[in-house]
C-alpha positions as CSV (number, residue, x, y, z in Angstrom):
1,X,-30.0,35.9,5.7
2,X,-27.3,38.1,4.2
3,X,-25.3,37.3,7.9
4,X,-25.7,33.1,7.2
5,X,-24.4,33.4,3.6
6,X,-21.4,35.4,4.4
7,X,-20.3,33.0,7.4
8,X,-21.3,30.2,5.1
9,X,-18.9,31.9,2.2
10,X,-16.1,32.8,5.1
11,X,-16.2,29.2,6.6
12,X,-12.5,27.5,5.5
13,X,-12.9,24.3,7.7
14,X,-14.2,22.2,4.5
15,X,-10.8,23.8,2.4
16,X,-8.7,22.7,4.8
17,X,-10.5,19.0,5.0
18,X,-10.2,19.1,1.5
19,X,-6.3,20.1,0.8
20,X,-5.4,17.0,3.2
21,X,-7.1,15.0,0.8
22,X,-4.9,16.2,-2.0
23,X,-1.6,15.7,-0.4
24,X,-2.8,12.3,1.1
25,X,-3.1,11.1,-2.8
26,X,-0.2,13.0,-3.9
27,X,1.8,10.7,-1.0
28,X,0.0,7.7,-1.6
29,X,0.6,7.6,-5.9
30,X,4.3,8.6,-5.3
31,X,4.1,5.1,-2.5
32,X,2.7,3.1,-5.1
33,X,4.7,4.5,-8.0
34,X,8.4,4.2,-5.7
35,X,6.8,0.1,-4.8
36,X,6.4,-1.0,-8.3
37,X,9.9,0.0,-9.4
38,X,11.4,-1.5,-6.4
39,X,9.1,-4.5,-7.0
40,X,10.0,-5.1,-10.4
41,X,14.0,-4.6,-9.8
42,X,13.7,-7.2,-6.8
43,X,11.7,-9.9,-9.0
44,X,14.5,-9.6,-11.7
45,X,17.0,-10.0,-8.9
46,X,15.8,-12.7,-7.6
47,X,15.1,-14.3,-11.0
48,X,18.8,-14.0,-11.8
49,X,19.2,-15.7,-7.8
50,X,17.0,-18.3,-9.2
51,X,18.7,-18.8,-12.6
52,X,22.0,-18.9,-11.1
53,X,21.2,-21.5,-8.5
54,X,19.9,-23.8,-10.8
């Protein structure tokens, strides 16, 4: 029992699984954050495109 407990405590295969979720959402929020702002400059842009043409 003592033997299963240790290689259950030793195992680093769920870790690992676990870290590439972190850094999946760390890329994914820094995506969505960098889309917005380049979203929102390219709607005022073409707002002033609009307004200009009119």
């Amino acid at each position: 029992m003592r033997r299963l407990i240790a290689k259950f405590l030793a195992d680093q295969c769920g870790a690992t699984a676990i870290e590439y979720c972190l850094i999946a959402a760390g890329i994914s929020i820094v995506i969505v954050v960098a889309v917005n702002g380049i979203g929102a400059q390219l709607n005022n842009t073409f707002g002033t495109v609009k307004s200009s043409l009119q």
